[in-house]
C-alpha positions in Angstrom: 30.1 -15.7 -10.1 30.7 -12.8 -12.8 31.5 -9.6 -10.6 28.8 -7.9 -12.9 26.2 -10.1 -12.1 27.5 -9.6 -8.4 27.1 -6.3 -8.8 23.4 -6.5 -9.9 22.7 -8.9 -7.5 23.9 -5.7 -4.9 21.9 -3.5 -6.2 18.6 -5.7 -6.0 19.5 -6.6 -2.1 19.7 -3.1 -1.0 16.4 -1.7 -2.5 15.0 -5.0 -0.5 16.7 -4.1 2.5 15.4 -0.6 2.5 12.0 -1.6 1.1 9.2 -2.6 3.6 7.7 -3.9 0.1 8.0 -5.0 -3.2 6.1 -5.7 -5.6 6.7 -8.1 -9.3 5.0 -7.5 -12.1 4.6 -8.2 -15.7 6.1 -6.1 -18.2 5.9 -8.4 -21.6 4.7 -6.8 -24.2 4.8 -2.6 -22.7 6.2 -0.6 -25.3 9.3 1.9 -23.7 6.7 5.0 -23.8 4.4 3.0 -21.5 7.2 1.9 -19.5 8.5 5.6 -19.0 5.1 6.6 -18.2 4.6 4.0 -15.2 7.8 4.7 -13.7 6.9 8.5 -13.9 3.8 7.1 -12.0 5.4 5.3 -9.4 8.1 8.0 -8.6 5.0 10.4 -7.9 4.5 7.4 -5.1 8.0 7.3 -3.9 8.2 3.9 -5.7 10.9 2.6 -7.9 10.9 0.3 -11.0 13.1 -1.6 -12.1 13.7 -5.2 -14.6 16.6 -7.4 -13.5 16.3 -11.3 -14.6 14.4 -13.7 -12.8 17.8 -15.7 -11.4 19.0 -12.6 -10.0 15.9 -11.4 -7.9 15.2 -14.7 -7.1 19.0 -14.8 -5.3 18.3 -11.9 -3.7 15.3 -12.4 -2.7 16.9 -15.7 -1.0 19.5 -13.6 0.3 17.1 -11.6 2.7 15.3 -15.0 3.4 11.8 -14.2 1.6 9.5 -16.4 1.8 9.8 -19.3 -1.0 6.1 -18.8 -2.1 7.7 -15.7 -4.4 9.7 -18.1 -6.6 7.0 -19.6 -8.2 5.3 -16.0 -9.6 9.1 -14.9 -11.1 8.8 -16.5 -14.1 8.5 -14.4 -18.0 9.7 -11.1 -18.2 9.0 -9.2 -14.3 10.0 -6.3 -12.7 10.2 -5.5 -9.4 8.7 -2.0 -7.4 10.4 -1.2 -4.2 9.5 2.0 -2.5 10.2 3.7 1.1 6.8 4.0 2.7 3.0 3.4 0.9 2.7 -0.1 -0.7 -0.9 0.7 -1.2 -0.3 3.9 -3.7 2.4 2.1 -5.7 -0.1 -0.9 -6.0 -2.9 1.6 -7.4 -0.7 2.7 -9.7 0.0 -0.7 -11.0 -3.1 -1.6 -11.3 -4.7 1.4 -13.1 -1.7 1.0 -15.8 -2.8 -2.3 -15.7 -6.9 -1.6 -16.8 -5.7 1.4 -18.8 -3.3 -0.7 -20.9 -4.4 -4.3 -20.4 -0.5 -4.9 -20.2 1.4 -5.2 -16.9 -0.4 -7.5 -14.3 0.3 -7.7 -10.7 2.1 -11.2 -10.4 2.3 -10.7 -6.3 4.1 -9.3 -3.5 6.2 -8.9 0.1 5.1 -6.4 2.8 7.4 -6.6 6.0 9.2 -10.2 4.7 5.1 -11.4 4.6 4.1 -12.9 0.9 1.3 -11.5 -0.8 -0.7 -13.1 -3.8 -2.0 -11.0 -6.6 -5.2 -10.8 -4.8 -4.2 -9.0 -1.7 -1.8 -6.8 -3.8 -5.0 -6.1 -5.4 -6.9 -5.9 -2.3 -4.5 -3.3 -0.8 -4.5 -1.2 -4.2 -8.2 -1.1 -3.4 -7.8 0.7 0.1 -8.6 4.4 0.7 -5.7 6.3 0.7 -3.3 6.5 3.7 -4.4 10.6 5.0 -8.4 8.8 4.4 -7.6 5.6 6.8 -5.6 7.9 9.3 -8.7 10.0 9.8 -11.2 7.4 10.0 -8.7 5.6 12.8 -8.6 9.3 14.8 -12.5 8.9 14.2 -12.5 5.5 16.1 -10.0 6.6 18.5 -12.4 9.9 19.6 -15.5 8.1 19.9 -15.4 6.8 23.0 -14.3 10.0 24.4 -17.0 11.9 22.5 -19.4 9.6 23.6 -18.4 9.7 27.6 -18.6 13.4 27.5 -22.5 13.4 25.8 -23.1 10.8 28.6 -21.8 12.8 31.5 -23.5 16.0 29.5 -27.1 14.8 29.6 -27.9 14.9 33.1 -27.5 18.3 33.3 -28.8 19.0 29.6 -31.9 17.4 30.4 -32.2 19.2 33.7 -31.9 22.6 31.7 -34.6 21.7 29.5 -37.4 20.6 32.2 -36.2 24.0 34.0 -36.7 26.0 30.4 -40.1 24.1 29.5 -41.1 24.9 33.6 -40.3 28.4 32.9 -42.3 28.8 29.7 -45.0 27.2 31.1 -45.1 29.9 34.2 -44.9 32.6 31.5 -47.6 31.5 29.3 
């Protein structure tokens, strides 16, 4: 093989390797402004663009054993979106460039070496964002705490208030 290609091929294996994601799109018909403007997007996500042809992605990809299931969505003109942390706000970016300019689809995915169709790409674009789902998790996490202390609480609550209503009745 070409040392050039080689080289390429490099490149694309070590954003996988230090990827828990990627991501291939579509790109046909984007003009270079529109392109510009969703990598600007994606960098604001710690997320990376970047178009290498099909026969290269697809070698790396086989390189760091991905599951098969990916060759069949590399096919027209792709580009891949690697990142270092939040699958889910690289994903909403695609897919609001995607409505805005009816250009760029979500073709699928890998999370943690795990294939993803366009639908769960979609479907993760559509969660909350991560500070919102770390919040509602404390919330379920302190429930059962909160709820042991009301429990252990009312006996002596309720006492109180017979005690208070006893009292106002003795004063009336």
């Amino acid at each position: 093989m070409n040392a050039d290609k080689q080289l390429i091929i490099d490149g694309i294996l070590e954003r996988l390797n230090s990827s828990p994601f990627v991501i291939v799109t579509e790109y046909t018909g984007i003009t270079v402004k529109q392109f510009s403007e969703l990598r600007r997007r994606l960098r604001e996500t710690g997320a990376r663009c970047e178009v290498a042809k099909n026969s290269f992605v697809k070698r790396a990809f086989h390189a760091v054993n991905a599951p098969t299931e990916i060759d069949a969505t590399l096919k027209g003109q792709n580009a891949i979106v690697t990142g270092e942390s939040d699958i889910c706000a690289a994903a909403k970016v695609l897919r609001d460039f995607a409505k805005e300019s009816s250009k760029g689809a979500i073709r699928s995915g890998l999370l943690d070496g795990v294939f993803l169709s366009a639908d769960d790409v979609r479907g993760l674009a559509d969660l909350p964002p991560r500070p919102v789902l770390l919040a509602q998790l404390l919330g379920v996490l302190q429930a059962p705490g909160a709820k042991l202390v009301r429990t252990i609480n009312e006996p002596g609550t309720a006492l109180a208030r017979v005690l208070k209503a006893k009292a106002d009745k003795d004063a009336a």
